[in-house]
C-alpha positions in Angstrom: -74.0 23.7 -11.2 -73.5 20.6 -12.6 -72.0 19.8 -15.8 -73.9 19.8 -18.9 -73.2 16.2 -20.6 -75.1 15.5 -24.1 -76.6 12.1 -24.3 -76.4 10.6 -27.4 -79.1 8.5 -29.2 -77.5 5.6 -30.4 -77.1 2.6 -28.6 -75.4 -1.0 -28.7 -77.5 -4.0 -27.5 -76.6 -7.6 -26.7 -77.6 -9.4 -30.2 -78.0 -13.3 -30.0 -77.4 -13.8 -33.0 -73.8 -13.5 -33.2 -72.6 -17.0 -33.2 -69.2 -18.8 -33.6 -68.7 -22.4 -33.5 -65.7 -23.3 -30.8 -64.6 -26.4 -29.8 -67.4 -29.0 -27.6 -65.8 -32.0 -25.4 -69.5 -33.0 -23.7 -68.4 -35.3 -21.0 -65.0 -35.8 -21.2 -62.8 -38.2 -23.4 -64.5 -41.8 -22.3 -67.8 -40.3 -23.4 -66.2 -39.0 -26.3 -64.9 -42.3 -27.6 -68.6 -43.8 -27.5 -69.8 -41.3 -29.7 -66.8 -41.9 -32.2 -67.3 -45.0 -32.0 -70.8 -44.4 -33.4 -69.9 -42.7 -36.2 -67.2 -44.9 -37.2 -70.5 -47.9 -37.3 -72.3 -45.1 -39.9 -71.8 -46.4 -43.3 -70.4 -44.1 -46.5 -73.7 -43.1 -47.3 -75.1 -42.4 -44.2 -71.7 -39.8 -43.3 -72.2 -38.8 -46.3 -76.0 -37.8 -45.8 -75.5 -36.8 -42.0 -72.8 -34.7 -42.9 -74.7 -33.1 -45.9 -77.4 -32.3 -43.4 -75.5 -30.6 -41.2 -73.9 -28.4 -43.7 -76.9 -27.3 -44.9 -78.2 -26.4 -41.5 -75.2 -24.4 -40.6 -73.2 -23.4 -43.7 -74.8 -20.0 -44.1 -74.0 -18.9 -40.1 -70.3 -19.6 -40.5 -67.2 -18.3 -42.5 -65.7 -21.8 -43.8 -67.4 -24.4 -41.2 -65.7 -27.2 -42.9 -62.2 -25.8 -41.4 -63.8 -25.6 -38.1 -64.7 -29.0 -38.6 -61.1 -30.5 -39.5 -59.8 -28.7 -37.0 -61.9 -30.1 -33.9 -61.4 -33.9 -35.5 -57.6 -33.1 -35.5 -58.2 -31.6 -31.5 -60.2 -35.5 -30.6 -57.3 -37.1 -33.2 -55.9 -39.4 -29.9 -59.0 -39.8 -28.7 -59.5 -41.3 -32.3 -56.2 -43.3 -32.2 -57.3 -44.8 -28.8 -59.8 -46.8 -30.8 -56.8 -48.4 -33.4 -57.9 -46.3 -36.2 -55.1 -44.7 -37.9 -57.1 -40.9 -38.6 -55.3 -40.4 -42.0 -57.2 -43.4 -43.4 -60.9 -41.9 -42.7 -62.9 -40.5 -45.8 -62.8 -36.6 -45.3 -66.3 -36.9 -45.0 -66.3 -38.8 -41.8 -63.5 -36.5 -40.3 -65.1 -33.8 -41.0 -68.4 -35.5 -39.3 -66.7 -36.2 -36.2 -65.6 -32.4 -36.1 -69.0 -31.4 -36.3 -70.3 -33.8 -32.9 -67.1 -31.7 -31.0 -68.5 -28.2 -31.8 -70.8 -26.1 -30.8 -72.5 -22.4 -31.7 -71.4 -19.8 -28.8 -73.9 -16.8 -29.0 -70.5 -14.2 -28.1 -73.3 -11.2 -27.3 -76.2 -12.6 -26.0 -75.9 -11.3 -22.2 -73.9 -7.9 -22.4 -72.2 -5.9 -24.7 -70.0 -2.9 -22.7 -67.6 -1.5 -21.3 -66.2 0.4 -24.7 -63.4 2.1 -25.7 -62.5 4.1 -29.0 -59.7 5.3 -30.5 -59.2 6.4 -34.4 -58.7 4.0 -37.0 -55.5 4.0 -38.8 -57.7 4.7 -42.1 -58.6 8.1 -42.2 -59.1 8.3 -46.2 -62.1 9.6 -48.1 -63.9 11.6 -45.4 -65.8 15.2 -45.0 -64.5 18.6 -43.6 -64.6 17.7 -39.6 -65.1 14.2 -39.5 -62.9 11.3 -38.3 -63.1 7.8 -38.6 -63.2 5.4 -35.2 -62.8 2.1 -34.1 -64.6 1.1 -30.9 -64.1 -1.9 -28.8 -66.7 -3.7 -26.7 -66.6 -6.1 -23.9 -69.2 -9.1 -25.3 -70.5 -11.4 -23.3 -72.5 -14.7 -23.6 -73.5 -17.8 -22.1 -71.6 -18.2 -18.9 -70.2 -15.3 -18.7 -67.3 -15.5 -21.3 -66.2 -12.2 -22.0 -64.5 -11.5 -25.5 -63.7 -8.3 -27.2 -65.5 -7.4 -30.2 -65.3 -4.2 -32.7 -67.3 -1.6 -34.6 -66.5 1.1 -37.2 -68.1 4.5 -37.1 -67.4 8.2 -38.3 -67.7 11.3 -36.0 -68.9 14.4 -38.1 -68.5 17.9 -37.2 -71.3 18.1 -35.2 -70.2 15.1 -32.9 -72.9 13.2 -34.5 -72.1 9.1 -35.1 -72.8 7.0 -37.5 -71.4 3.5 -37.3 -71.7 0.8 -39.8 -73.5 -2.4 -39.5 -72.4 -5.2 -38.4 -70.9 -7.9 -40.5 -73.4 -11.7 -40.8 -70.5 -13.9 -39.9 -68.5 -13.9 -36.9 -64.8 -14.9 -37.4 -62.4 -16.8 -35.3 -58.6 -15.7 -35.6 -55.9 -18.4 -36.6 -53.4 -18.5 -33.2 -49.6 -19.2 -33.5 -47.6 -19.9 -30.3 -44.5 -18.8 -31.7 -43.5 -16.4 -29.0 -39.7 -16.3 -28.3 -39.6 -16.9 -24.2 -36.2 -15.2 -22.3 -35.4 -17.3 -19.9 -34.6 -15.1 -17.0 -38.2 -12.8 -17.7 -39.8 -15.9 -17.7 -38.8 -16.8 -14.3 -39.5 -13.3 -13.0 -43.0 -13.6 -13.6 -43.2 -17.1 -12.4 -41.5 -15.5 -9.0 -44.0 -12.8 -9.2 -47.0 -15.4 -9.2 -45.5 -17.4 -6.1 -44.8 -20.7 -7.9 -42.2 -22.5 -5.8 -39.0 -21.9 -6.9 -37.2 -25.8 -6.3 -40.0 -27.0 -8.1 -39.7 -24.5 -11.2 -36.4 -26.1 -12.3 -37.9 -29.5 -13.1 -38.8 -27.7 -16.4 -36.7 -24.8 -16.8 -33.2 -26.2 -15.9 -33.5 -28.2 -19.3 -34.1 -25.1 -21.3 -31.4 -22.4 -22.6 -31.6 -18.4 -22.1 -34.0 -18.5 -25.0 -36.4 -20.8 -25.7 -39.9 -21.3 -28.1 -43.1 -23.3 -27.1 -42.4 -26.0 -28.4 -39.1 -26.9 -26.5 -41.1 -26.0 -23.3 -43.7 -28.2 -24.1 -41.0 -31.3 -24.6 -39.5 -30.3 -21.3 -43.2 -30.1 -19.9 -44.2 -33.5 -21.7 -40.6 -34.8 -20.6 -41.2 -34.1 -16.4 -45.0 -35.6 -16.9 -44.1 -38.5 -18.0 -42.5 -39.5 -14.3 -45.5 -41.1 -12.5 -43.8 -40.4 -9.3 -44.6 -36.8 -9.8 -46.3 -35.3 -6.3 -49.7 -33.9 -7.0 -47.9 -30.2 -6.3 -45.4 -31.1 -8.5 -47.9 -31.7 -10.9 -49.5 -28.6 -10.1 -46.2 -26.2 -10.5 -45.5 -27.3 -14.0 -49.4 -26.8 -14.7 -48.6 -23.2 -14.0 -45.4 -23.1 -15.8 -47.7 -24.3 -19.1 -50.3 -21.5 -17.9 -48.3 -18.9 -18.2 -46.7 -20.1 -21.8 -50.3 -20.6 -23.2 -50.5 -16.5 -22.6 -48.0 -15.9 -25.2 -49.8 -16.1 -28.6 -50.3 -14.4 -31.7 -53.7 -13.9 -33.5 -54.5 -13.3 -37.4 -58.0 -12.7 -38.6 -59.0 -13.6 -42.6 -58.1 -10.0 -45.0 -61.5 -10.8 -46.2 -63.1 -10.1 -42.9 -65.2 -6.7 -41.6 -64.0 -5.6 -38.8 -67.5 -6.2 -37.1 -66.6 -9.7 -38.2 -63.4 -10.1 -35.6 -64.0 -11.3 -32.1 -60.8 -12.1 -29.9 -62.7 -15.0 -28.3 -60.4 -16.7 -25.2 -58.0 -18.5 -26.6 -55.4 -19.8 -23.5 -56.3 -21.3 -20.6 -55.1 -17.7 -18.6 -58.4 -16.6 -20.8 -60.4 -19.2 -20.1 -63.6 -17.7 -18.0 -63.1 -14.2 -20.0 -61.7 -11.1 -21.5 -62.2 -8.6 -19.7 -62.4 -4.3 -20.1 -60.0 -4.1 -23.1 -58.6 -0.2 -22.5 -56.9 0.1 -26.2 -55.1 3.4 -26.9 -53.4 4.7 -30.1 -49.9 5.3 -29.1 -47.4 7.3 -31.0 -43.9 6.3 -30.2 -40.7 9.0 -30.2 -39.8 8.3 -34.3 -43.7 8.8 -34.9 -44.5 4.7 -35.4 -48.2 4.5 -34.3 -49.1 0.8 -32.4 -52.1 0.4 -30.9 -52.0 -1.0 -27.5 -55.0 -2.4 -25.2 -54.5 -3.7 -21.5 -56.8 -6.2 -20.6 -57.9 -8.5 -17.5 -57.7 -12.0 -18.5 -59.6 -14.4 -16.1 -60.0 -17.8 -15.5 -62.2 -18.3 -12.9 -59.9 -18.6 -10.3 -57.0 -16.0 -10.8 -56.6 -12.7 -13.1 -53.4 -11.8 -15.4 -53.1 -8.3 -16.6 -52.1 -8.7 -20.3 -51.3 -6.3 -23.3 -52.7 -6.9 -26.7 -50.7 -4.5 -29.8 -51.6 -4.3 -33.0 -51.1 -2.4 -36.3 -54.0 -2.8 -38.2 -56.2 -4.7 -36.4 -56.1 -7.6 -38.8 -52.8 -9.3 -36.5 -52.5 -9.0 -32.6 -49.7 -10.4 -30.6 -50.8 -11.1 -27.0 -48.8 -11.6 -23.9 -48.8 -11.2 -20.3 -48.0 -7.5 -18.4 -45.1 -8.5 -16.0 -43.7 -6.5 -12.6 -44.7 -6.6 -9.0 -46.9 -3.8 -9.9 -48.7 -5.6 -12.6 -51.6 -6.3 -10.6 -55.2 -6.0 -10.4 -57.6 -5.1 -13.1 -57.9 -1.3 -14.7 -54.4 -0.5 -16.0 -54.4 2.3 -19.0 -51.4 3.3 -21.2 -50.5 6.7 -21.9 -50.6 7.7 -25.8 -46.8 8.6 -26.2 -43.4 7.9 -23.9 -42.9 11.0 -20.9 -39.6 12.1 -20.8 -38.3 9.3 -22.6 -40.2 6.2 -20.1 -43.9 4.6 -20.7 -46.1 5.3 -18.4 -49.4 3.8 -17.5 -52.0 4.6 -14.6 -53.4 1.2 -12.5 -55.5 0.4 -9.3 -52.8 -1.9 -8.1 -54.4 -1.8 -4.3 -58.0 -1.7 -6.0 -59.0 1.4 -4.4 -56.9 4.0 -5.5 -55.2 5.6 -8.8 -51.3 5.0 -9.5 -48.6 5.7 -11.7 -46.4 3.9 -12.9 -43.0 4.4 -15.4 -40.9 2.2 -17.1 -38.2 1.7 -19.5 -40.2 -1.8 -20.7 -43.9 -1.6 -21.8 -44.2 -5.2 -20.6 -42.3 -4.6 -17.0 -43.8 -2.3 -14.9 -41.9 -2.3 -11.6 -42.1 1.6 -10.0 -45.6 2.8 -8.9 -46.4 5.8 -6.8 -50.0 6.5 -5.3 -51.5 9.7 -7.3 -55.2 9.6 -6.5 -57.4 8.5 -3.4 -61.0 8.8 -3.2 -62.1 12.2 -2.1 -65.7 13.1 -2.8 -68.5 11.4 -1.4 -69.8 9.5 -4.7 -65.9 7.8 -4.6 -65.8 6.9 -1.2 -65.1 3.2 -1.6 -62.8 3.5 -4.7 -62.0 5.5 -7.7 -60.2 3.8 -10.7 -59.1 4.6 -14.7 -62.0 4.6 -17.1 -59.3 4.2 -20.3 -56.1 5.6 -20.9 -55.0 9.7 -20.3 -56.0 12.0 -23.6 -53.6 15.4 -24.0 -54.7 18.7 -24.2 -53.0 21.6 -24.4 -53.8 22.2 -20.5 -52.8 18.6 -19.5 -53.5 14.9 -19.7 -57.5 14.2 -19.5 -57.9 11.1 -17.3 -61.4 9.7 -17.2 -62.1 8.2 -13.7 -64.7 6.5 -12.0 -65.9 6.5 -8.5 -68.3 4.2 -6.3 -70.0 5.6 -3.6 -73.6 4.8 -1.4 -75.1 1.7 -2.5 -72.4 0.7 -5.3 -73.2 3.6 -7.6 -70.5 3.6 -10.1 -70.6 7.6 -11.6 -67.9 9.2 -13.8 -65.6 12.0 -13.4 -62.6 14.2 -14.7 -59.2 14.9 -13.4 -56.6 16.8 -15.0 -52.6 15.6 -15.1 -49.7 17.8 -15.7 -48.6 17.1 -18.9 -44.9 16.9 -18.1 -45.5 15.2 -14.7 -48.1 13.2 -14.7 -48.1 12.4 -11.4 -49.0 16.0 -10.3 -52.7 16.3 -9.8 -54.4 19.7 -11.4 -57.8 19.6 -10.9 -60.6 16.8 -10.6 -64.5 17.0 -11.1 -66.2 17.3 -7.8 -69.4 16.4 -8.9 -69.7 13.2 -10.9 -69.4 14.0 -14.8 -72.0 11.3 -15.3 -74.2 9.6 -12.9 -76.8 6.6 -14.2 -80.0 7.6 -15.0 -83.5 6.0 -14.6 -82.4 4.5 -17.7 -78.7 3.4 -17.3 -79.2 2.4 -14.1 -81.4 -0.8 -14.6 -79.7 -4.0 -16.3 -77.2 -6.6 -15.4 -75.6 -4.6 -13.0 -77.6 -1.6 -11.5 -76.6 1.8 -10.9 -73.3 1.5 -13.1 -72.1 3.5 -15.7 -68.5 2.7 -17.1 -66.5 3.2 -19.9 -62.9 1.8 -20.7 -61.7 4.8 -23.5 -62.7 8.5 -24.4 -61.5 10.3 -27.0 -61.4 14.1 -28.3 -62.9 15.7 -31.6 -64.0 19.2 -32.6 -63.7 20.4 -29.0 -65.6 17.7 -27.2 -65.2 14.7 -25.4 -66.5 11.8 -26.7 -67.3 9.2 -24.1 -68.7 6.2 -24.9 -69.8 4.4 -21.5 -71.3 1.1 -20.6 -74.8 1.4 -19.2 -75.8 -1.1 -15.8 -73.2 -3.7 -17.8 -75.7 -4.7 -20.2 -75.6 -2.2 -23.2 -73.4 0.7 -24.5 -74.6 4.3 -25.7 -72.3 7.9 -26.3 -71.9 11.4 -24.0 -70.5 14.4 -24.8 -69.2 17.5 -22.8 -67.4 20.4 -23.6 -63.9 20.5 -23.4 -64.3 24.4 -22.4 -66.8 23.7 -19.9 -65.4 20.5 -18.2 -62.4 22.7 -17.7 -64.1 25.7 -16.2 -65.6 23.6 -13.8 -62.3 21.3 -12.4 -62.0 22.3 -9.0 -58.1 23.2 -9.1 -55.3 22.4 -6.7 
């Protein structure tokens, strides 16, 4: 007998209405001189009046437009210059004029909103008996298929029942400083690890010391450009060197912001067509610090990085790439605490089958060892994480999924040893959750996903992704789900 898996009612729909305005370069820099050019023939009064009328139009969909404005006329500033006009002598009118004709209103979840993940919020204050507060991530997507990760707030009662607060009017884009610290010798790991030539890589590097900040790369980067006689795969190498700095950042969002109001919208060029299936986790270190952690597939439409996000309080993230020869593939998940003193994480680094893997570094991840295949019929192709390992007093809870006939994607259960992770226990034999006549129909049919669970008052909570379109909740029985694991 199969399972019995509550259904929630509530569900999170794509909303086009969600706008932020991000940078717009419509045909390339030659175009973009012509339409300066234009502007610079407007007289005072007609910036003045243009500029009123787009403020008016557009003021009341965005937090501070003006500073959006400045800073796409600073981002065009030497496209400005090429025209002999020193910037700092323009009106702030007509700056902030030219900003508007290089941006643009990106609806962040007009096609899909999925793919969620939860984990408690670090403000647990003022609630009732049996009731937690949560914070639940979502994998937005809009024109083009941009993927960014968005949030909402909610409370769990004691009956498992959610309520989650309405989103914020304004959508706000984070302030990004590339102040990372580089070491040298990691750096050139990871540029090992992604095949770049190695003759070629000390054009750039050899000019740097064992520590370096962006801004020295970028003079050696600018320094190796500047020779003309630079080979076209010369050209391409340091291209890649500057690809993987622009994935070292670190993001802060307004105080004054709801946390509805947040989107980490792709920032580097690593992020550049998406990001994708944030698996966030609240993990506990050995002294009892709490960070919270999400892996996420960043993609740029030709090649993927595994990256880790951490934060505290979800107000500052630092961002940066996931490095080892086993940091591969999409779908890796943390576990909540160290194991016998190491981090460990599960991954599809083969893309059909579960691993484990330990280290002594949460950003180096070099020893992996095969843990799961697919067994049943409905995980025949492959089987992969669906968020990171919950603990129980019987062992670690890791969501899975599986694809079987016709590229069903279904949900199940498998159990960990909570010392040894990589020992098996037990695994669902029948899917956990299979798409209805509902889930099954949207952007992508027959799939059900989810990239977090979480525990409370007995259950787990699972919120899943429904035919990659929309989002909705499940519950099952902790009791129940363990009586029928088929044990090993």
């Amino acid at each position: 007998m199969a399972i019995h898996v509550e259904r929630k009612k509530i569900r999170f729909y794509p909303d086009s209405k969600r706008v932020i305005a991000r940078y717009f370069l419509p045909g390339g820099e030659e175009r973009a001189i012509i339409i300066i050019e234009k502007i610079l023939a407007l007289s005072d009064e007609e910036t003045r009046f243009t500029l009123n009328q787009v403020l008016i139009n557009f003021a009341q969909r965005h937090r501070n437009i003006s500073r959006v404005f400045e800073k796409h006329c600073e981002q065009v500033k030497h496209v400005i210059e090429r025209l002999d006009v020193d910037v700092a002598n323009l009106s702030q009118e007509r700056k902030l004029l030219i900003g508007s004709y290089f941006t643009m209103e990106y609806s962040i979840e007009s096609a899909a909103f999925f793919n969620p993940s939860i984990v408690d919020d670090p403000d647990q204050t003022a609630l009732g008996e049996g009731e937690k507060r949560v914070i639940v991530s979502f994998r937005a997507t809009g024109e083009g298929h941009i993927s960014s990760i968005v949030f909402r707030s909610g409370i769990i009662d004691k009956n498992n029942d959610m309520q989650f607060s309405d989103p914020g009017d304004l959508v706000d884009i984070p302030e990004a400083v590339k102040k990372h610290v580089y070491d040298k010798k990691a750096f050139l790991k990871k540029l090992h690890e992604m095949k770049i030539q190695k003759e070629l890589v000390g054009m750039v590097m050899d000019q740097l010391g064992d520590q370096f900040i962006y801004g020295e790369l970028q003079a050696s980067i600018a320094n190796c450009m500047s020779n003309t006689r630079l080979s076209t795969i010369k050209k391409k190498v340091i291209n890649d060197i500057n690809w993987l700095a622009n994935s070292h950042y670190e993001i802060t969002f307004s105080l004054d912001t709801a946390l509805s109001e947040r989107v980490i919208f792709p920032i580097s060029y690593s992020e550049s067509n998406g990001i994708e299936d944030a698996r966030f986790v609240r993990f506990t270190d050995d002294d009892g610090d709490v960070t919270y952690y999400g892996t996420y597939t960043a993609n740029n439409g030709f090649t993927i990085l595994p990256k880790l996000i951490e934060t505290k309080d979800f107000y500052h993230f630092r961002i940066m790439p996931i490095n080892g020869e086993y940091a591969q593939n999409k779908g890796m998940a943390l576990f909540p605490r160290r194991i016998n003193g190491k981090y460990v994480m599960v991954s599809r680094l083969d893309g059909v089958n579960n691993y484990l893997m330990i280290s002594d570094d949460i950003h180096v991840w070099h020893d992996a060892m095969i843990i799961q295949e697919p067994l049943y019929s409905w995980e025949f192709i492959q089987i992969g994480n669906c968020g990171s390992p919950i603990e129980t007093e019987k062992g670690w809870i890791l969501l899975t999924h599986g694809v079987g006939p016709m590229r069903r994607y279904c949900l199940g259960a498998t159990l960990l040893d909570l010392e040894d992770p990589a020992i098996v226990l037990g695994r669902t034999k029948e899917p956990l959750l299979s798409p209805n006549e509902e889930e099954r129909e949207g952007y992508v049919p027959n799939v059900v996903y989810s990239c977090g669970a979480t525990v409370h008052n007995s259950e787990l909570i699972i919120p899943y992704a429904m035919a990659d379109y929309s989002s909705t909740f499940a519950s099952v029985s902790l009791d129940e789900l363990f009586g029928k694991l088929v044990y090993f």
